[in-house]
C-alpha positions as CSV (number, residue, x, y, z in Angstrom):
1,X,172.8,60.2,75.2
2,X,173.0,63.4,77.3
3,X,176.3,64.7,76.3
4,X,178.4,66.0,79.6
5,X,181.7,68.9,79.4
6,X,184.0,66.3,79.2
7,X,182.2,65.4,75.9
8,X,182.5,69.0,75.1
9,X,186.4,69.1,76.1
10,X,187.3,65.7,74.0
11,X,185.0,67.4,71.1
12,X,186.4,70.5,71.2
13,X,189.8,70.6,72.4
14,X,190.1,74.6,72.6
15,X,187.4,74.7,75.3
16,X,190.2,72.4,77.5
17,X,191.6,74.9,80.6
18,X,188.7,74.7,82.9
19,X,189.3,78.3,84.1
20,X,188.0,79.6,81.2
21,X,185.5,77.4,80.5
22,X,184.4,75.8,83.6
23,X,182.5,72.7,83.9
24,X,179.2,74.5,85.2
25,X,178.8,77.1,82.3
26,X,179.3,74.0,80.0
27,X,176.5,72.4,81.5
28,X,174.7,75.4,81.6
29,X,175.1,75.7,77.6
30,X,174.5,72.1,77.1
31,X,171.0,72.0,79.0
32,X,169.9,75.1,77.3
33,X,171.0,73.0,73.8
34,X,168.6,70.3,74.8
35,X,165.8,72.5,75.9
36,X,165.8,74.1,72.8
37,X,166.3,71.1,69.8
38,X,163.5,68.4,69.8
39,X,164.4,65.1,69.4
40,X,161.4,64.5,67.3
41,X,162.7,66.6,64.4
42,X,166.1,66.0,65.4
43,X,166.8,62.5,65.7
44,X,170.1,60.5,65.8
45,X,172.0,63.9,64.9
46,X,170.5,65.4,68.3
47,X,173.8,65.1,69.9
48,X,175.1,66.7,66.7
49,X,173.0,69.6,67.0
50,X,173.6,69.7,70.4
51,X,177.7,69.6,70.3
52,X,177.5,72.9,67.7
53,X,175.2,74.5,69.2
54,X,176.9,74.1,73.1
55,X,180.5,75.5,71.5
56,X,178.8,78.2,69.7
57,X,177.3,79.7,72.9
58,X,180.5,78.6,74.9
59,X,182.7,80.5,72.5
60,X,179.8,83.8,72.2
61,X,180.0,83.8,75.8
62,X,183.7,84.0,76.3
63,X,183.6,86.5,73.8
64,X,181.0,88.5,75.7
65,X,183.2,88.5,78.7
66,X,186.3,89.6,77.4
67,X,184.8,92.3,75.3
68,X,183.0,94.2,78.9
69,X,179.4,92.4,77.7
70,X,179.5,93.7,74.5
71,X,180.8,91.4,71.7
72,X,178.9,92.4,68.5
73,X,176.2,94.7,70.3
74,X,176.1,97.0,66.6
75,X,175.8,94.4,64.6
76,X,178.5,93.0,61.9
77,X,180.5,95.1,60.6
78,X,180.3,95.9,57.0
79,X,183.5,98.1,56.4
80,X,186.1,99.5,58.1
81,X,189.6,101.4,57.1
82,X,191.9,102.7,59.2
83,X,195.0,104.1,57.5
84,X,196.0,101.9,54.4
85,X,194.2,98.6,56.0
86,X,190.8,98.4,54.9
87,X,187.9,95.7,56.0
88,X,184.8,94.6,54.9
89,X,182.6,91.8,54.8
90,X,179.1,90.8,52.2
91,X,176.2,92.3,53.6
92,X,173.9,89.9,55.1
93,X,170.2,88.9,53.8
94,X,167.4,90.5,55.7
95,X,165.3,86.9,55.0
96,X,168.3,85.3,57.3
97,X,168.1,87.7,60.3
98,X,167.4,84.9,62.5
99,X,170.4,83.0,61.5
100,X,173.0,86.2,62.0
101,X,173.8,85.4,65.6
102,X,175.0,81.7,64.0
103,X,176.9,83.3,61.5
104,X,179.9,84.5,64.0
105,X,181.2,81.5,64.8
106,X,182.5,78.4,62.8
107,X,180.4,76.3,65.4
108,X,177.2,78.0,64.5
109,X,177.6,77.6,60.8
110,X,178.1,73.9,61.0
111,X,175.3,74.0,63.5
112,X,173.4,76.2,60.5
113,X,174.2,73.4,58.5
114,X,172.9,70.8,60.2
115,X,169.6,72.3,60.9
116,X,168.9,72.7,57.0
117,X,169.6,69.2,57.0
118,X,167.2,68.3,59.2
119,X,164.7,70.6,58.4
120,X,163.0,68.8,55.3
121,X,162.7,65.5,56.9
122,X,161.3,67.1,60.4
123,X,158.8,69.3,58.2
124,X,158.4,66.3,56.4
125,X,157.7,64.5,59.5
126,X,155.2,67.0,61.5
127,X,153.0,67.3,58.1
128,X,152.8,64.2,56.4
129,X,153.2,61.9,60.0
130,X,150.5,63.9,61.6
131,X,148.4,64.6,58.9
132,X,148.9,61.6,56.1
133,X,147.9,62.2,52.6
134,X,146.3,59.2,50.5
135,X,147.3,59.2,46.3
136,X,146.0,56.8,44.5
137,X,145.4,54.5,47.6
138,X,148.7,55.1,48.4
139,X,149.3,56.7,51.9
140,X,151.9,58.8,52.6
């Protein structure tokens, strides 16, 4: 089912005032979602993927215009102090680069989630599906 904003809105009920999250850039996000998952690998948790993904990008964009266009443009932060209030944060993996942008919102970790749960049974699908492999007479 191609999900619409309202889908997004009942989902995700922070995304509710229109002003700030108006029904076009929703769409937007949601067709760019679509674009980029395949059903084949996805399957029934498409729409899944595709909610997580949508409020990830909805909530990075909103970000990225409060902050002048320039929400995380250094990358994470690792530590900071000022005065007697000190930050910091675990270092990330250089083998999960890809996934970084994911990691800075709660949406795209359960979207991060989702895709490792897919992933074996796509994989699974585009090699053995396409290519079948015969033990013992037994094709799989």
């Amino acid at each position: 089912m191609a999900l619409t904003p309202a889908d997004i809105r009942s989902v995700f009920p922070e995304f509710a005032d229109i002003v700030a999250y108006p029904d076009a850039r929703i769409q937007y996000y949601l067709d760019r979602s679509y674009r980029m998952l395949s059903t084949a690998c996805w399957g029934n948790l498409l729409d899944d993927g595709v909610y997580q993904l949508t409020a990830h990008w909805i909530w990075v964009g909103s970000q990225t215009a409060t902050a002048g266009g320039n929400f995380n443009a250094a990358g994470p932060i690792q530590s900071k102090t000022a005065d007697k209030v000190s930050y910091s944060k675990q270092s990330i993996s250089v083998a999960d680069d890809w996934k970084l942008p994911f990691k800075s919102t709660p949406y795209g970790l359960e979207f991060l989630s989702l895709l490792d749960l897919i992933s074996a049974g796509c994989s699974y699908q585009v090699i053995y599906k396409y290519n079948p492999v015969s033990i013992n007479g037994i094709l799989f």
